[in-house]
N, C-alpha and C positions, 0 to 999 in steps of 0.2 A: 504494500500500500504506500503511495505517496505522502510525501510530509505534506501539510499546509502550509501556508505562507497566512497569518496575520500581520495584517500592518497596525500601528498603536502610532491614536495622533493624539495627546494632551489635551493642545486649544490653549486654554486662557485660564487664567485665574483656578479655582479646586483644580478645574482638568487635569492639572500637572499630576494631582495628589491621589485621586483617584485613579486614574490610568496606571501610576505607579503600584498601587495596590491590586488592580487587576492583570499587570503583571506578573506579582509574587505569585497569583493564584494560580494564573496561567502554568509557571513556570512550576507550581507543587503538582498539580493536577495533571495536564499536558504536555508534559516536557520535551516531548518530541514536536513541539509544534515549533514554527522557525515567526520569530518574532523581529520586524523590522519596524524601526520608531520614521515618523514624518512628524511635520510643521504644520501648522496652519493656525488661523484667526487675526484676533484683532492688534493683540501684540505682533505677529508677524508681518501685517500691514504697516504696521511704526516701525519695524524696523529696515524691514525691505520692500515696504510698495506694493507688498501682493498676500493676500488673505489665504489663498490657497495656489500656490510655487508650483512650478511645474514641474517639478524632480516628486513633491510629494502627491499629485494628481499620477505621475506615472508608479510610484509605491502601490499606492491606492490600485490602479490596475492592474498591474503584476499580482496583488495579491487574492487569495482567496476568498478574503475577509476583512473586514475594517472594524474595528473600534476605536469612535473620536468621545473624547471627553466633554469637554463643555466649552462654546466659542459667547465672549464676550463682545455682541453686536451693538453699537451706541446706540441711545435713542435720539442723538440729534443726527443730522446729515452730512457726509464726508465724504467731500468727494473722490471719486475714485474705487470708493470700498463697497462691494459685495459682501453678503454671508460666504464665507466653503460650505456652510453645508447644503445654501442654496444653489451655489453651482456645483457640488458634488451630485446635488439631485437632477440638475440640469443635464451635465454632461454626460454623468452614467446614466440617465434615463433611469432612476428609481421613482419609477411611478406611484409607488405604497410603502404610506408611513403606516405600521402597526403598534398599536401599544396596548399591549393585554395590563388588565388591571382583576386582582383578585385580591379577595381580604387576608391581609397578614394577621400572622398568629401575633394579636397584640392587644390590650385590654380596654375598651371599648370601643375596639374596630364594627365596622357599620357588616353585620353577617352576609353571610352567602353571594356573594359579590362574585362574579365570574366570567369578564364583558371581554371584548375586543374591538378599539375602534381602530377602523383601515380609513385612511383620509388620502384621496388623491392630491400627488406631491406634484404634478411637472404643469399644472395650469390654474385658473382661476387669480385672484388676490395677491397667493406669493411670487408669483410666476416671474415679477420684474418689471413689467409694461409700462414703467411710468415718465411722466415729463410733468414740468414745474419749473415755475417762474416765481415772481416776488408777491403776485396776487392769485397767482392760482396753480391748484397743483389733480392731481389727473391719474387715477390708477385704474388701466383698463382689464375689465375682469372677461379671463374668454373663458370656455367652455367646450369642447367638444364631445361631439358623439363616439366616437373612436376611443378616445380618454375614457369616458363615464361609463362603456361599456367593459372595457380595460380594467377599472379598477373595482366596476362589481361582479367582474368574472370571480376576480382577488378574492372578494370576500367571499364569495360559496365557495368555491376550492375550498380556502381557509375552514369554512363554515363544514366543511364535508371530510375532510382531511381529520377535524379535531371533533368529530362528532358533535357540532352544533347546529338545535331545532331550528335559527331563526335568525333573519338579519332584517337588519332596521335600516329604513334609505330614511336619512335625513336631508331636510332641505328647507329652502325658504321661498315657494312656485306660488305663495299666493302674494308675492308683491316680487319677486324676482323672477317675472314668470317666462322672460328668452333664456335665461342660462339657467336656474334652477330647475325651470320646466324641461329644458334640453336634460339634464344631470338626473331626475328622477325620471323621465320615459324610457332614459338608454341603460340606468340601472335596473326597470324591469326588465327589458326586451333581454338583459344576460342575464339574467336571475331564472327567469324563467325556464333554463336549461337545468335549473337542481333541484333536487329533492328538499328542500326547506324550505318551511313558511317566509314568506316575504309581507312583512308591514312596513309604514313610511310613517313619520312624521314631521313637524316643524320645529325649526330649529331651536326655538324658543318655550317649546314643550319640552325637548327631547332634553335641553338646558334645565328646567324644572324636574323633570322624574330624574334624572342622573344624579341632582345632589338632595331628592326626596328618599328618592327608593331605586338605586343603583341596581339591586340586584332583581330587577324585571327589563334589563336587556343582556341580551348573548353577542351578537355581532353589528355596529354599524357602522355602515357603510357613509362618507359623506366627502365635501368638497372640501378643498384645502384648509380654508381659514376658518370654517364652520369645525374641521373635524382637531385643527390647534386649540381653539378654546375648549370644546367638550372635552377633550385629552387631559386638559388641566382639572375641568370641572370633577370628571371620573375618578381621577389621582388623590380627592379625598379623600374617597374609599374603599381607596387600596394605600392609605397610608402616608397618604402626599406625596410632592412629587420628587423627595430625597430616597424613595423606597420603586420609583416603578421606571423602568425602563420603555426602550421602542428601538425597531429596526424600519432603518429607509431600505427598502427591497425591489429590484430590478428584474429584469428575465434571467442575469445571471451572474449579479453583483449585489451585496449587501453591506451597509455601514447601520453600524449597531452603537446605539449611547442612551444614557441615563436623560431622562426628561428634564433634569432640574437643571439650572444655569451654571454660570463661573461662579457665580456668588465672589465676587472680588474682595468682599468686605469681610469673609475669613480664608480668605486665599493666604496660605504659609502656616496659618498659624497649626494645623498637625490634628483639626478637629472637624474635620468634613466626614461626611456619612459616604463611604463605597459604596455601599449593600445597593445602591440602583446602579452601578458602572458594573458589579460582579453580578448582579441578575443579568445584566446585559450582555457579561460573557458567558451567564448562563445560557442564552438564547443564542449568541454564538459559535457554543460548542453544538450546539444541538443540531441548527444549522449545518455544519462540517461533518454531519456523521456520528459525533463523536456523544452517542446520547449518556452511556454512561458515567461519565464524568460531566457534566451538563447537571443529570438528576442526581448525582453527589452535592454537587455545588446551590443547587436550588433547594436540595434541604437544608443544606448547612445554613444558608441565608433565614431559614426558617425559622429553627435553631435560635441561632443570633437571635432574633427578635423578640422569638418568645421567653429564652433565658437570657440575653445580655452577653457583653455590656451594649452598651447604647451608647452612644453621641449626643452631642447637648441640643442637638435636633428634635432628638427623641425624649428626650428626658434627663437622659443619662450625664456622665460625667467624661466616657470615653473618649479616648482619641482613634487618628482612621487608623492607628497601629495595632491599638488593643483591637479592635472590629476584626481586623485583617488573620492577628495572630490566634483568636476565639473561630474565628471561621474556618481556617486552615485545621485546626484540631478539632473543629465537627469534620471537617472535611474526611480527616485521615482516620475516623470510626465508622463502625455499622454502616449500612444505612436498615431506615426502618421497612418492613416490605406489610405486607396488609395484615400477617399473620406473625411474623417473628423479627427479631433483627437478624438478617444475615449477611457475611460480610459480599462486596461486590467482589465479579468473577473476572478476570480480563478476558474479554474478547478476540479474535484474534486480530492484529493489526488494530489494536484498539489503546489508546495511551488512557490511561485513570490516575 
């Protein structure tokens, strides 16, 4: 069996801290995986001009797999500066951002929580389309058929692949009725080729039941900007969004990173939460084949959470060293299986 190539990019601010710690993990868990570091964000743009480098875009394509940390994009305007992770969507064509959210082992977590939102990444809102002057400024929102068919193929697959009843098209066709009405006809007309119920709602309902009662949706489906904010809203409860990951996914490129930002304002200081950058390589490994170390790593996550320590995120008082060093030794015990703890088997051609 071949080795993988992951590439690990930082970004900005935590990035650095956590990537490093999904590192260690990589390197306990996967050791035969071949690990090559790249650049990117906003500190990369201060210093050389370019948010995402062209040595670190060809990393990124060489390798098997991506995990980026976290890129710190200003909220004022600079010119010259793009997001990388918008044009990493751009370029490799990752048409689907996914980010599964389920309730962590945690004490007064919101129950039975078990969603998935697929948001098309390469149109609508983030797409880039804009112009602007000193009195007026201009974001054009496109849409196609081809896309919205595209990415609610994504979700049944997904939807069928992981044994899920139902997918939800969210949207907003009663005041946006050429591009949203475009985005939910062309989400049925591919839906209709799978075995699951297909319901629809409005974006501003589907906003209200995710942070009332999370756990009456399984998969939905929605447009770029629509499916960023519900992603946040969902990340409630599943523990915020220091605990839930997401992969941008392509026909046959994937970059994987934790939802939460740089957070600049505890960047260095040794007290950032990993457990959403190491879910992230949990979904990763999974991706690469490599499921058995994937479902080590996703307990151990669990683990952590429900015994500690914790980060001052959580509660707790830890740093991302103790999370790192507590994970790694759930890592390297049992895992639990439905009936006993048994230890895991190596597979063949399988690193754990």
């Amino acid at each position: 069996m071949s080795k993988h190539t992951v590439c690990l990019i930082p970004g900005d601010g935590i990035g650095h801290e956590v990537v490093a710690a999904a590192r260690q993990v990589l390197e306990a868990v996967a050791p035969a995986l071949i690990l090559v570091d790249a650049d990117a964000g906003f500190g990369e743009f201060e210093r050389r001009g370019r948010a995402l480098p062209k040595e670190t875009l060809a990393r990124v394509m060489a390798a098997d797999a991506t995990l980026l940390g976290a890129v710190q994009s200003p909220t004022r305007r600079v010119d010259g500066y793009r997001s990388p992770v918008v044009d990493l969507r751009r370029v490799l064509e990752l048409f689907a951002c996914v980010r599964p959210v389920r309730t962590p082992p945690l004490v007064g977590a919101h129950p039975d929580v078990d969603l998935v939102i697929v948001r098309e990444n390469t149109e609508g809102l983030y797409a880039g389309q804009e112009t602007a002057d000193h009195d007026r400024a201009t974001t054009e929102r496109v849409v196609t058929r081809a896309a919205s068919r595209r990415i609610a193929r994504y979700a049944g697959e997904l939807a069928r692949t992981q044994g899920r009843r139902r997918v939800t098209i969210v949207h907003k066709s009663n005041v946006l009725r050429a591009t949203c009405g475009l985005f939910r006809e062309a989400a049925h007309e591919a839906l209709d080729a799978f075995d699951v119920e297909v319901d629809e709602m409005i974006v501003d309902a589907a906003a209200y039941r995710l942070a009332a009662t999370p756990e009456a949706f399984d998969v939905i489906v929605t447009t770029n900007l629509f499916g960023d904010i519900l992603s946040d809203v969902a990340a409630a409860a599943g523990g915020g969004i220091g605990l839930c990951a997401s992969v941008n996914a392509g026909s046959d490129r994937a970059v994987f990173e934790p939802v939460h930002g740089a957070a600049p304002d505890i960047a260095g200081r040794g007290i950032a939460n990993p457990l959403a950058t190491i879910r992230a390589t949990a979904m990763l490994l999974d991706h690469l084949g490599l499921a058995l170390p994937a479902a080590r790593l996703d307990a151990a996550i669990d683990q952590v959470l429900e015994s500690g320590p914790h980060t001052p995120d959580l509660g707790g008082e830890a740093g991302t060293s103790d999370v790192v060093d507590a994970l790694l030794e759930c890592a390297a015990a049992p895992v639990r299986t439905d009936s006993e703890l048994t230890p895991i088997q190596r597979q063949p051609g399988e690193d754990l």
